[in-house]
LOLUM-614865 format. One record per residue (C-alpha): residue number from 1; residue in three letters; x, y, z. Coordinates in nm, 3 decimals. Example, Ala and Ser with C-alpha at 12.3 -4.5 7.8 and 13.67 -1.06 7.14 Angstrom:
<atoms>
<atom 1; ALA; <1.230; -0.450; 0.780>>;
<atom 2; SER; <1.367; -0.106; 0.714>>;
</atoms>
This chain:
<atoms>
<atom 1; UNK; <0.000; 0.000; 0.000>>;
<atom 2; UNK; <0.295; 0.239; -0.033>>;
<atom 3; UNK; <0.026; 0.426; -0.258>>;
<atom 4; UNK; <-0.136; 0.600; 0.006>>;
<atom 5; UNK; <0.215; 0.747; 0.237>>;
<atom 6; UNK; <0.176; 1.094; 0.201>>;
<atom 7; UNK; <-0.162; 1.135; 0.045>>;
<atom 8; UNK; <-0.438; 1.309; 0.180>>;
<atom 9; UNK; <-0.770; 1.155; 0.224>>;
<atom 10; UNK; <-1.107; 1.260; 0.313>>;
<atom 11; UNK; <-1.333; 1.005; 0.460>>;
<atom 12; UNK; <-1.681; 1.125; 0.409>>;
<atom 13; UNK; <-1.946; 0.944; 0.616>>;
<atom 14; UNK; <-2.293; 1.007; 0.616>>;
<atom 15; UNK; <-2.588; 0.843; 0.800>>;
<atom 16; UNK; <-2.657; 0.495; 0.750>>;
<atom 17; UNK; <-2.625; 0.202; 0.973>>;
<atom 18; UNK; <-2.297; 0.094; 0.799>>;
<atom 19; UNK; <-2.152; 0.378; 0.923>>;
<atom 20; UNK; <-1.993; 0.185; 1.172>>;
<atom 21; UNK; <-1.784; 0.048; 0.927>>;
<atom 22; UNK; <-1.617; 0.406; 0.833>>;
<atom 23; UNK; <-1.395; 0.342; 1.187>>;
<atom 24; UNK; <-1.213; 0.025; 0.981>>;
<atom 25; UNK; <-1.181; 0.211; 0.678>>;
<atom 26; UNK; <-0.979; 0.507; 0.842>>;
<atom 27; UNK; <-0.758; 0.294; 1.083>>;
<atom 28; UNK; <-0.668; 0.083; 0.731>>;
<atom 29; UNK; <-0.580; 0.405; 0.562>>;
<atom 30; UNK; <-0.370; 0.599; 0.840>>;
<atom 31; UNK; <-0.164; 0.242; 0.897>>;
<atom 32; UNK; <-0.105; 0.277; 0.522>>;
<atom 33; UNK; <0.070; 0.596; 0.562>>;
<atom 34; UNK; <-0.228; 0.846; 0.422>>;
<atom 35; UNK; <-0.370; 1.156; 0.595>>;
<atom 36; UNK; <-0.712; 1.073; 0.675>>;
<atom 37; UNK; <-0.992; 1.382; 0.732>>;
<atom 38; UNK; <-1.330; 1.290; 0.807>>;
<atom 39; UNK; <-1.643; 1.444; 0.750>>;
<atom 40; UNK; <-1.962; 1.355; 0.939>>;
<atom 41; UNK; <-2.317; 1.416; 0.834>>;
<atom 42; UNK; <-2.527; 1.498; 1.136>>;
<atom 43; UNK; <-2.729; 1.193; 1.063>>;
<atom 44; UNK; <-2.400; 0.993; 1.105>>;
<atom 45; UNK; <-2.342; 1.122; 1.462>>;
<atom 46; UNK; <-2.705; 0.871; 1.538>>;
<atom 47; UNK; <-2.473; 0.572; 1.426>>;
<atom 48; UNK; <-2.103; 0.649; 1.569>>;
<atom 49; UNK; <-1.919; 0.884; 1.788>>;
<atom 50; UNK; <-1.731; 1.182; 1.627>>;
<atom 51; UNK; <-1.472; 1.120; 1.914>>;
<atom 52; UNK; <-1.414; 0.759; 1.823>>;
<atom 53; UNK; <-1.356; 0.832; 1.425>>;
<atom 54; UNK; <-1.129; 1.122; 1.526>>;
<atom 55; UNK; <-0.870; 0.913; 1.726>>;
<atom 56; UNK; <-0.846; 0.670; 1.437>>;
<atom 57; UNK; <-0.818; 0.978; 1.210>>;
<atom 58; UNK; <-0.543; 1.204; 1.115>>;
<atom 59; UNK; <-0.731; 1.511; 1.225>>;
<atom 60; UNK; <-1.089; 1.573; 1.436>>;
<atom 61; UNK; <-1.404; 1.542; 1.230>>;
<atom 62; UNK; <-1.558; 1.808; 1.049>>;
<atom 63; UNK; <-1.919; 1.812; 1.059>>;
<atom 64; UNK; <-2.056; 2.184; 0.984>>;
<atom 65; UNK; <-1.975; 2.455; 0.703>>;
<atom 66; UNK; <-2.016; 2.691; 1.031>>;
<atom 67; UNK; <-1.845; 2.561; 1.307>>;
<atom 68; UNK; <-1.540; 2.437; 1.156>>;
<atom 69; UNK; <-1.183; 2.587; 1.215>>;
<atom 70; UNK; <-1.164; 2.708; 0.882>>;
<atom 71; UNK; <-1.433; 3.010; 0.718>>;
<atom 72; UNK; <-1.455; 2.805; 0.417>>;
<atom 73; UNK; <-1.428; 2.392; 0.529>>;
<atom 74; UNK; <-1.562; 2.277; 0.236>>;
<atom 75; UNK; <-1.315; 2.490; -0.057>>;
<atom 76; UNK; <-1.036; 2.383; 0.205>>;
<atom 77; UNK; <-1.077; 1.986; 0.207>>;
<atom 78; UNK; <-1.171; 1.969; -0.168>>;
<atom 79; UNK; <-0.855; 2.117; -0.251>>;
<atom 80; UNK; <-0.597; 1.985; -0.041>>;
<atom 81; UNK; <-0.719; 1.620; -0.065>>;
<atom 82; UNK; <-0.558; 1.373; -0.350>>;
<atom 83; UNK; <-0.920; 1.154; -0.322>>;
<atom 84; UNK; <-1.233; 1.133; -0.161>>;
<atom 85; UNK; <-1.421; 0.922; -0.058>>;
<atom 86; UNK; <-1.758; 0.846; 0.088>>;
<atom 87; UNK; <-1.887; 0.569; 0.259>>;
<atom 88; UNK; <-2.088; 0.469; 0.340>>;
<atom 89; UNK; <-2.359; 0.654; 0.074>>;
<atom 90; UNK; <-2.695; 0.692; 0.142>>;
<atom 91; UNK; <-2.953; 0.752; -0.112>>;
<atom 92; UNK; <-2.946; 1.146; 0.015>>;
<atom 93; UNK; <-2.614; 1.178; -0.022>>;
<atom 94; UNK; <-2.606; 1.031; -0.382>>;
<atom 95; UNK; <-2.870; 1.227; -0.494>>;
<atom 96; UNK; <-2.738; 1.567; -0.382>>;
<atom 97; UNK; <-2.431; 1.501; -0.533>>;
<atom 98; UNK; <-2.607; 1.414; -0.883>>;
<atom 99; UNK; <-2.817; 1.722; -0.872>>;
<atom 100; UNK; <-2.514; 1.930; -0.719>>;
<atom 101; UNK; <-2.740; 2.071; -0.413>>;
<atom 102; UNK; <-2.452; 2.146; -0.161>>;
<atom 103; UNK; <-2.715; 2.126; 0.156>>;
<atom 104; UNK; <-2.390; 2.024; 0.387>>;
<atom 105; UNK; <-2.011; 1.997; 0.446>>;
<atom 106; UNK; <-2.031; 1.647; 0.262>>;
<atom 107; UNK; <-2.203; 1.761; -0.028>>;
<atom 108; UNK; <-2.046; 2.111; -0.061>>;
<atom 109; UNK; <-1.734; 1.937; -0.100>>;
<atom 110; UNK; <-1.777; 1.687; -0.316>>;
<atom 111; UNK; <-1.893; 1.969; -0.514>>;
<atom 112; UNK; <-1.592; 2.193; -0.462>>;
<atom 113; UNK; <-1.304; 1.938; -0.548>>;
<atom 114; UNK; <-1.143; 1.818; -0.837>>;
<atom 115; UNK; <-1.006; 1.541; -0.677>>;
<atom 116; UNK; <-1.103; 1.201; -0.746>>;
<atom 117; UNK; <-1.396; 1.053; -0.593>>;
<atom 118; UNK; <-1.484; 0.699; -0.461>>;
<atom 119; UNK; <-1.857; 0.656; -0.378>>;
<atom 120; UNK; <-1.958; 0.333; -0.154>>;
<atom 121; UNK; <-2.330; 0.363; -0.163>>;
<atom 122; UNK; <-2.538; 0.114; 0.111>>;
<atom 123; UNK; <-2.905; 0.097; 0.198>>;
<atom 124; UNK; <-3.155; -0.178; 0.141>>;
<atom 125; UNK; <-3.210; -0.402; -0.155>>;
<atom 126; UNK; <-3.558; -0.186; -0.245>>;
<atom 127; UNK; <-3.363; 0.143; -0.265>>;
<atom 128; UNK; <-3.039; 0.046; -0.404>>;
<atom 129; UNK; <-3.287; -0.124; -0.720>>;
<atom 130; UNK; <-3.503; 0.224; -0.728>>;
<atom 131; UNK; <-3.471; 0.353; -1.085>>;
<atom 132; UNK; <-3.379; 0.732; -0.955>>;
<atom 133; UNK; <-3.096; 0.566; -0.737>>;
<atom 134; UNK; <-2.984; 0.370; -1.007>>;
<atom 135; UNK; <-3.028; 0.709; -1.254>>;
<atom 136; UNK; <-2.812; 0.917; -1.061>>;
<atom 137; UNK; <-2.536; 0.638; -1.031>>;
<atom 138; UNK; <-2.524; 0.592; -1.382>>;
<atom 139; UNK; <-2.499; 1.022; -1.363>>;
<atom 140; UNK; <-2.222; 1.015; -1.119>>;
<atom 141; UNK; <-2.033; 0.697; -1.325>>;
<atom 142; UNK; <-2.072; 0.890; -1.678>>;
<atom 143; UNK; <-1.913; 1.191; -1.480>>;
<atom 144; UNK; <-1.608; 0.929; -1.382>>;
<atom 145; UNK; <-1.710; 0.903; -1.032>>;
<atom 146; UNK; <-1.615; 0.518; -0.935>>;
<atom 147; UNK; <-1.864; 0.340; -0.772>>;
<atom 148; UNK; <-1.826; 0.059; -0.538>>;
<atom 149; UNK; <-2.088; -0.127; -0.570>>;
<atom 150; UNK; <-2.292; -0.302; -0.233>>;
<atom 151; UNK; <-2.247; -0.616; -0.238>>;
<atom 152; UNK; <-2.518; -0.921; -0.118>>;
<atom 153; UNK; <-2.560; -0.981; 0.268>>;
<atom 154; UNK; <-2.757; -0.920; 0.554>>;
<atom 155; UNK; <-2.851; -0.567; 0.609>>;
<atom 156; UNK; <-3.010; -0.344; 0.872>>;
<atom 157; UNK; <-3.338; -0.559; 1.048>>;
<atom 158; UNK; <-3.241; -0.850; 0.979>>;
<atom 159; UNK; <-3.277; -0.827; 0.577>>;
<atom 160; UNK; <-3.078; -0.987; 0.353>>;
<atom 161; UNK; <-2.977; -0.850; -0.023>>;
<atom 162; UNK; <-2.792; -0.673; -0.236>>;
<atom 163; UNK; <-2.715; -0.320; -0.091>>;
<atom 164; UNK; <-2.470; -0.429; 0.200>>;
<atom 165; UNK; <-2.189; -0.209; 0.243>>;
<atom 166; UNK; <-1.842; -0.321; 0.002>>;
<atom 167; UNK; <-1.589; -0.425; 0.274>>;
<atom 168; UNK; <-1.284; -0.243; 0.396>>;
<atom 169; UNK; <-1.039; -0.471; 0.140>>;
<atom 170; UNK; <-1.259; -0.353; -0.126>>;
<atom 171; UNK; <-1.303; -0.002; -0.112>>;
<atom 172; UNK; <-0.942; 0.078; 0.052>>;
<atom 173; UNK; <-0.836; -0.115; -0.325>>;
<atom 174; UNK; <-1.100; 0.120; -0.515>>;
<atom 175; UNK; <-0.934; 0.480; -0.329>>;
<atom 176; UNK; <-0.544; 0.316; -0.419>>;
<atom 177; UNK; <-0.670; 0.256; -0.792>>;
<atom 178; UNK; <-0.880; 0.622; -0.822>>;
<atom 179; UNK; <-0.506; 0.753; -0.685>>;
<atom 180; UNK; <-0.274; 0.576; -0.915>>;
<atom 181; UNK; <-0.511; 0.637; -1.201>>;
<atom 182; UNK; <-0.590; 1.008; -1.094>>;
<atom 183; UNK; <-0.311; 1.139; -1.334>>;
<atom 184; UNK; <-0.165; 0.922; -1.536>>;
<atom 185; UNK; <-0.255; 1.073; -1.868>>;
<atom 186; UNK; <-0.230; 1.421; -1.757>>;
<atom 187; UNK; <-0.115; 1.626; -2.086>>;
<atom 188; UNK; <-0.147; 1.356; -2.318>>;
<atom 189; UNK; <-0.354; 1.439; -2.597>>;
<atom 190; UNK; <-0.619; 1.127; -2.703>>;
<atom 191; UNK; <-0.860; 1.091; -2.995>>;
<atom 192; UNK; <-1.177; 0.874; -2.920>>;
<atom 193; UNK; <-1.422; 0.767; -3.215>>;
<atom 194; UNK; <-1.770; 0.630; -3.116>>;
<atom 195; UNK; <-2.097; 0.523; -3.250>>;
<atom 196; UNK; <-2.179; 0.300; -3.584>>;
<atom 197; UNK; <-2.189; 0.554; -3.932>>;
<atom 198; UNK; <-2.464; 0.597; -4.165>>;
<atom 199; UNK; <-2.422; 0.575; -4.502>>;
<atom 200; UNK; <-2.674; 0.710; -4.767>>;
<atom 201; UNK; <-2.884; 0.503; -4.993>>;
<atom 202; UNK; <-3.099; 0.801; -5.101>>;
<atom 203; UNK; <-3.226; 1.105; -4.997>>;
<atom 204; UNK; <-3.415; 0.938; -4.673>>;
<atom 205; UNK; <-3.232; 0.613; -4.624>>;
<atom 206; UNK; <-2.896; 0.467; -4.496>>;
<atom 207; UNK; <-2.737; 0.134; -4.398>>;
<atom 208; UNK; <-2.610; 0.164; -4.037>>;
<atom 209; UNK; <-2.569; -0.020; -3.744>>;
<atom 210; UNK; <-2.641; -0.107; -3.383>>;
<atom 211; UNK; <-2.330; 0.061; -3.221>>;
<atom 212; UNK; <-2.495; 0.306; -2.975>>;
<atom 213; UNK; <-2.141; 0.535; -2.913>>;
<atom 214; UNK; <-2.187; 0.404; -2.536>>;
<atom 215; UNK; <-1.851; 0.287; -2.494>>;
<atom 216; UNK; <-1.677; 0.555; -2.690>>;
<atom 217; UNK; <-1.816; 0.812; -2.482>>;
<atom 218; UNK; <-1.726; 0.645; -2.133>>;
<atom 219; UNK; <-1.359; 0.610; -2.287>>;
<atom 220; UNK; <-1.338; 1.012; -2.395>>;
<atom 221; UNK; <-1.490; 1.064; -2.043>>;
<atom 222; UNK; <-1.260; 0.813; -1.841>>;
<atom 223; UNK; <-0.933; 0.986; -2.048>>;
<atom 224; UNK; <-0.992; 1.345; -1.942>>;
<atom 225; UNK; <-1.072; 1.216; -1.551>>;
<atom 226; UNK; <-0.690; 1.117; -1.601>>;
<atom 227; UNK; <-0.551; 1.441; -1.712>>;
<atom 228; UNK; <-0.590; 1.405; -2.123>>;
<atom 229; UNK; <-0.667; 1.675; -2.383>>;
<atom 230; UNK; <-0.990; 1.436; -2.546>>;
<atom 231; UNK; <-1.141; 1.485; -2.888>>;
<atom 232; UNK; <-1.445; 1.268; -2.945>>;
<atom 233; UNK; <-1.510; 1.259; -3.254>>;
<atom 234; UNK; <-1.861; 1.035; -3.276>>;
<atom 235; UNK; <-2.192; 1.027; -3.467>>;
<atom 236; UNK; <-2.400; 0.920; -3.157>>;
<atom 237; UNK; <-2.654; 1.183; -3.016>>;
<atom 238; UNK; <-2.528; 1.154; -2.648>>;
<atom 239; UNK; <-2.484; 1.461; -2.401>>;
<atom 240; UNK; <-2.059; 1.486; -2.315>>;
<atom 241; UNK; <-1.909; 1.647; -2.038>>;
<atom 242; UNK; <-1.743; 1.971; -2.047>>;
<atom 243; UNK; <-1.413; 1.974; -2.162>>;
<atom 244; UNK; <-1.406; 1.754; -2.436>>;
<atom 245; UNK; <-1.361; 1.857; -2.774>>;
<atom 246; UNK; <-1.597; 1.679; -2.980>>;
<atom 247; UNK; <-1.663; 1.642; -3.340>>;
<atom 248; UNK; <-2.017; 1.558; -3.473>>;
<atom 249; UNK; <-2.062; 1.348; -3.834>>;
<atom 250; UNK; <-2.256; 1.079; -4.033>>;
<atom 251; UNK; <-2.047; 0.877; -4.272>>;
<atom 252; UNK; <-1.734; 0.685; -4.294>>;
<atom 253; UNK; <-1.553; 0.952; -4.519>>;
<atom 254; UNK; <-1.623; 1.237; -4.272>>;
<atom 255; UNK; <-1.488; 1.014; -4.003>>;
<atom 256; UNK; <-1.211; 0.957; -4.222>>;
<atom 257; UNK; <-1.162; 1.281; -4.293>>;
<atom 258; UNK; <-1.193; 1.420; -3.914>>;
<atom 259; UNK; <-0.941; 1.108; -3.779>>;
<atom 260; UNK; <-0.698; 1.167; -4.002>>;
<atom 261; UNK; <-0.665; 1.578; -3.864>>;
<atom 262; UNK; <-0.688; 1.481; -3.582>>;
<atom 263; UNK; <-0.455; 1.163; -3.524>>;
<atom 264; UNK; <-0.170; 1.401; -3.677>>;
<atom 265; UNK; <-0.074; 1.548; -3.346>>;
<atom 266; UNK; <-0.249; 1.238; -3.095>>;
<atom 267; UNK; <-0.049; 1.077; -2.805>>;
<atom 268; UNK; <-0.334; 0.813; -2.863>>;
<atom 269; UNK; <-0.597; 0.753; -3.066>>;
<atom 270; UNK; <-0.877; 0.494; -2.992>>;
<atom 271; UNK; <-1.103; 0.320; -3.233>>;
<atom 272; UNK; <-1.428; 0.248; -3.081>>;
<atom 273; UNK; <-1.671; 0.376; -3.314>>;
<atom 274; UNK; <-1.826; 0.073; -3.573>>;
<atom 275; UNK; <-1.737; 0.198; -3.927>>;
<atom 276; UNK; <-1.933; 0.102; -4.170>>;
<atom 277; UNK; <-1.728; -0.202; -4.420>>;
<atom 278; UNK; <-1.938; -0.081; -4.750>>;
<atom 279; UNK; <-2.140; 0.255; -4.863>>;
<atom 280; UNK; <-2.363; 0.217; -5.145>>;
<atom 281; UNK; <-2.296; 0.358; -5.505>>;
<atom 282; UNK; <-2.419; 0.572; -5.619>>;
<atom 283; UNK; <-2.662; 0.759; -5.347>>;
<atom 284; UNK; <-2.976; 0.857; -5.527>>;
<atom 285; UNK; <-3.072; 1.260; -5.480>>;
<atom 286; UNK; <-3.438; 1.147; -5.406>>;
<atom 287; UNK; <-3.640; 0.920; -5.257>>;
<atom 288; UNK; <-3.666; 0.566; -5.441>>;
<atom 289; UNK; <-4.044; 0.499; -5.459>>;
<atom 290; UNK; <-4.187; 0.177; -5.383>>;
<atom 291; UNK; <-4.422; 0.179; -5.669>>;
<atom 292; UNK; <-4.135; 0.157; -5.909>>;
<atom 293; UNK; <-4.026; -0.156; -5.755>>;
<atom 294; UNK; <-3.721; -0.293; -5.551>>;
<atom 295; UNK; <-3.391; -0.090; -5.609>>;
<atom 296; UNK; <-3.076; -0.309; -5.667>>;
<atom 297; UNK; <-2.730; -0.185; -5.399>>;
<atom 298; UNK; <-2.416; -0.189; -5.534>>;
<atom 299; UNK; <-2.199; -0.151; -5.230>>;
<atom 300; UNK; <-1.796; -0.036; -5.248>>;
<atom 301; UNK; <-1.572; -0.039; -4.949>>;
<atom 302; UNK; <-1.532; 0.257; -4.706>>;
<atom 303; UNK; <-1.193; 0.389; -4.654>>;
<atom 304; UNK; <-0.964; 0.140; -4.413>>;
<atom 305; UNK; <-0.901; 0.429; -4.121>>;
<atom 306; UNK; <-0.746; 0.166; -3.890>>;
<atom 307; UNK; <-0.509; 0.078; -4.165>>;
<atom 308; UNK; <-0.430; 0.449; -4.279>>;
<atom 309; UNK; <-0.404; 0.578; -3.911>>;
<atom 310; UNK; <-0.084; 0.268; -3.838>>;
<atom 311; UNK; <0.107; 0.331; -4.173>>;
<atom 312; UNK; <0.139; 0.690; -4.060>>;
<atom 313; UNK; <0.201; 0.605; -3.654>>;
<atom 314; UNK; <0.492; 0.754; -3.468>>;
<atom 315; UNK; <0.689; 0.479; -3.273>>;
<atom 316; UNK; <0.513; 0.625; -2.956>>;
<atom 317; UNK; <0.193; 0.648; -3.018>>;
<atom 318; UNK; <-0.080; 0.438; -2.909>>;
<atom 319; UNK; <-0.317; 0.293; -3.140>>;
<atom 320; UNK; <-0.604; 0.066; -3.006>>;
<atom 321; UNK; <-0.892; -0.058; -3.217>>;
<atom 322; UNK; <-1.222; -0.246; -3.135>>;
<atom 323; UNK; <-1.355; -0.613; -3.263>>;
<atom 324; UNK; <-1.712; -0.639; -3.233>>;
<atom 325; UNK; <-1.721; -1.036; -3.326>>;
<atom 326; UNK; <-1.969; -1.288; -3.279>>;
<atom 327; UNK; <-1.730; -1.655; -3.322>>;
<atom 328; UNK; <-1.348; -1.700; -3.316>>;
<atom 329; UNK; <-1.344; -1.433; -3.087>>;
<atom 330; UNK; <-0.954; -1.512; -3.036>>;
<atom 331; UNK; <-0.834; -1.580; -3.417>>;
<atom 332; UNK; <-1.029; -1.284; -3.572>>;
<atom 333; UNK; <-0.866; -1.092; -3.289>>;
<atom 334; UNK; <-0.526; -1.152; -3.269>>;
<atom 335; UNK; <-0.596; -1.178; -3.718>>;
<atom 336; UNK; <-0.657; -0.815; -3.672>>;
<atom 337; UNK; <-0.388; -0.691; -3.444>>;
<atom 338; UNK; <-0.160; -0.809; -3.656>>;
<atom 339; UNK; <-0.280; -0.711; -3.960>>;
<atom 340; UNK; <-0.364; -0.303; -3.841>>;
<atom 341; UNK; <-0.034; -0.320; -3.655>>;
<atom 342; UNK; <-0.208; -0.208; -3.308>>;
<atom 343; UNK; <-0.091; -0.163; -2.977>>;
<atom 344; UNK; <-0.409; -0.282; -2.827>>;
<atom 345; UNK; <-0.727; -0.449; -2.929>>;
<atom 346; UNK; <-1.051; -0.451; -2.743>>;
<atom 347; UNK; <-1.285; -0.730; -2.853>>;
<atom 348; UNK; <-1.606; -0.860; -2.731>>;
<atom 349; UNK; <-1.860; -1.099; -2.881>>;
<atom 350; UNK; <-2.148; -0.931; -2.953>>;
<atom 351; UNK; <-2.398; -1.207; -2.958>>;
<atom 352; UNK; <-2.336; -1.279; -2.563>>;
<atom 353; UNK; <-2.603; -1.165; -2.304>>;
<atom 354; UNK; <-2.531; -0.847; -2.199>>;
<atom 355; UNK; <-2.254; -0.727; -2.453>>;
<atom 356; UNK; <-2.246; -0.518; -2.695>>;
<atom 357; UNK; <-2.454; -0.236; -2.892>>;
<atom 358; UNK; <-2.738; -0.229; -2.657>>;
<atom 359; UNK; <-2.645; -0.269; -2.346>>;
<atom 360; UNK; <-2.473; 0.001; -2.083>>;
<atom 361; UNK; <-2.291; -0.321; -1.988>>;
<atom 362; UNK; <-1.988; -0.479; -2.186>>;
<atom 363; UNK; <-1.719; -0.764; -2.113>>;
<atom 364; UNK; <-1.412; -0.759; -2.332>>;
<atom 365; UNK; <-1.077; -0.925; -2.392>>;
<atom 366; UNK; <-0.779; -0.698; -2.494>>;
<atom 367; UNK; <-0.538; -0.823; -2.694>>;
<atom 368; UNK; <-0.139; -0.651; -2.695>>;
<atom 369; UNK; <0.163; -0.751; -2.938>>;
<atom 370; UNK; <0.342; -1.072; -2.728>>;
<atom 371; UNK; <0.101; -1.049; -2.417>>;
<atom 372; UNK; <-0.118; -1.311; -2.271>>;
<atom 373; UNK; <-0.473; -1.196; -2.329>>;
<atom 374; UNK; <-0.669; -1.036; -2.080>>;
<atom 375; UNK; <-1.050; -1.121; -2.024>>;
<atom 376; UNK; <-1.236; -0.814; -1.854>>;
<atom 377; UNK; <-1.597; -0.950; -1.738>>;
<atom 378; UNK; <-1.899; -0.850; -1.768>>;
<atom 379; UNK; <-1.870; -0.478; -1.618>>;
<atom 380; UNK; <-2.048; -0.119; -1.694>>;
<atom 381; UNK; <-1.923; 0.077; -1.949>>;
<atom 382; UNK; <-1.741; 0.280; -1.727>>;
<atom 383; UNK; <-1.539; 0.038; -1.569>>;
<atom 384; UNK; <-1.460; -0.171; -1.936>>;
<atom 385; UNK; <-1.344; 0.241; -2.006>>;
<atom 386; UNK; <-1.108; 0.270; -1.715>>;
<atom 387; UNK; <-0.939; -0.174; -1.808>>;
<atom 388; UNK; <-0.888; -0.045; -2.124>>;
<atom 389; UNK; <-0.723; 0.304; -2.047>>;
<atom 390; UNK; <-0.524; 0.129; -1.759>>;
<atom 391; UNK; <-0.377; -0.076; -2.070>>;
<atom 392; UNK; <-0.291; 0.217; -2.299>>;
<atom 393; UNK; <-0.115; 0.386; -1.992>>;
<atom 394; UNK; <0.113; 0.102; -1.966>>;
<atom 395; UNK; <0.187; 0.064; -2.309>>;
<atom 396; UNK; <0.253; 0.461; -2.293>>;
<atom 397; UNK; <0.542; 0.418; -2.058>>;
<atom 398; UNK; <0.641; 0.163; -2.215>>;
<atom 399; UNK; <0.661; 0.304; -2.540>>;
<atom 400; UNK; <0.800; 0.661; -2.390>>;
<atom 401; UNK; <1.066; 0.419; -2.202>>;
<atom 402; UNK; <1.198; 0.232; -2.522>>;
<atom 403; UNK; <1.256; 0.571; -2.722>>;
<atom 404; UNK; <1.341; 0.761; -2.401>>;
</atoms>
């Protein structure tokens, strides 16, 4: 855990029955060598004892945006802190921190820092499965907030389900991660395609497909969290966050066109959108009529951007590109790593339950040059984002190493 000597966390705890659990969480932290600063709710002081989470702090617990040491508690914690985290969650707390109402010291500084943040909701199985819980936790994930998830196990009365606090091994690996991840790609600048492009048939119709952009977003989101200078450049219709540079088109030559620019002065440039193989020739300037019968498609391929992107690749940059497959996951794979000279591949087969197009869920196996394959299961798109990213960053030093 030499990770945490020297860091500075603050332990945010607000009022559930698990807060009992927050006194483990800080005593695991401070023998690790970080700075722990807690913050209590007032509803947490019904569960433990400010005195008792003090002495297995690094410093007293702050509890009020009025009575604390310092004018302004909450400016002062958010920016001196390398990570925070809260835990347990309640369904208060995550919701004020979706909707950004800073009602608290909690809240006001979760809103206030730019530090990473770790959030360990816990309630009971009916609330954890409510649609607005689960609504603002897919918020807080697309804004790359990491979730730990509850896990299954007996909960307050005697209940037993999923929304048990994650234990202390769990979360205290979650806050190491969010640090060693915090900054990795700080400065590096990273081009992210996403969606599935349309390509004309007339003046009304195209051939596309089922790639929904999902997982290209959460990968331009996941990169700036860590520091980089993101350009999405996408055809899905999805709200980004601020900060990224995106680039909105429709076809395979546009994205050709717009990847190209762009990959010119990339420290990384990720595949993920699903580029159409074959356009049809020629478009028609109208609409075809049904009443003059069926319309035969000549199809031509679409512009190999993979291909063109590695022929022009600097020996440090980082190319990855994306397998949608449905059989011989492995041989089309490693086929096409090869063949597009990538750093990285991310493939998944699209026909499994849960993966793919539709789904906010994915499971992947990434494929490197000489390296055993690694299988990432069945996750959120978020956290497939951050397995993937944790790749390029090690290929990144590696690379910057070699020609160093």
């Amino acid at each position: 855990m030499n990770s945490f000597s020297g860091r500075h966390v603050v332990l945010a705890v607000s009022g559930g029955i698990a807060a009992y659990k927050a006194v483990d969480i800080a005593r695991t932290l401070v023998d690790a060598g970080a700075h722990v600063a807690p913050i209590m709710t007032e509803d947490a002081h019904r569960f433990i004892g400010p005195v008792t989470l003090s002495a297995l702090s690094s410093e007293k617990v702050h509890t009020s945006l009025w009575d604390d040491d310092s004018t302004i508690p909450h400016t002062r914690l958010a920016q001196r802190t390398d990570v925070i985290v809260v835990a347990p969650a309640t369904a208060r707390v995550i919701s004020a921190y979706a909707t950004g109402s800073s009602e608290d010291l909690l809240t006001a500084t979760l809103i206030a820092t730019r530090a990473p943040v770790v959030v360990c909701p816990a309630m009971h199985t009916e609330m954890w499965e409510h649609p607005a819980v689960q609504d603002n936790i897919a918020l807080l994930r697309r804004r790359g907030v990491i979730i730990v998830e509850p896990e299954h196990g007996r909960l307050a009365g005697g209940d037993v389900g999923q929304g048990r606090l994650a234990s202390t091994e769990t979360i205290v690996s979650a806050i190491e991660a969010a640090l060693n991840t915090a900054h990795d790609l700080a400065g590096v600048k990273v081009v992210v395609t996403a969606g599935g492009t349309r390509e004309p048939i007339d003046a009304v119709r195209v051939i596309a497909n089922r790639s929904s952009g999902k997982q290209g977003h959460a990968l331009a989101e996941e990169a700036m969290r860590r520091g980089a200078e993101v350009t999405l450049i996408t055809t899905a219709d999805i709200a980004t966050t601020s900060g990224i540079d995106v680039v909105r088109l429709e076809t395979a030559a546009q994205m050709h066109r717009a990847v190209s620019s762009a990959a010119a002065s990339a420290d990384v440039v990720i595949m993920a959108a699903a580029v159409a193989d074959f356009r049809p020739v020629p478009v028609s300037p109208g609409k075809w009529k049904k009443r003059d019968g069926a319309p035969t498609v000549t199809l031509e391929p679409t512009e190999d951007i993979l291909a063109d992107i590695a022929s022009s690749k600097r020996p440090t940059q980082v190319l990855v590109g994306f397998a949608a497959e449905t059989d011989d996951i492995v041989a089309n794979a490693q086929a096409k790593l090869e063949s597009k000279r990538l750093d990285l591949l991310v493939a998944n087969d699209v026909s499994a339950p849960g993966v793919g197009f539709q789904y906010d869920t994915n499971a992947v196996t990434l494929f490197a040059p000489g390296a055993t394959p690694r299988h990432v299961p069945l996750a959120g798109k978020h956290e497939i984002a951050r397995a993937v990213l944790d790749s390029v960053a090690e290929i990144r030093s590696r690379n910057t190493d070699s020609h160093s």
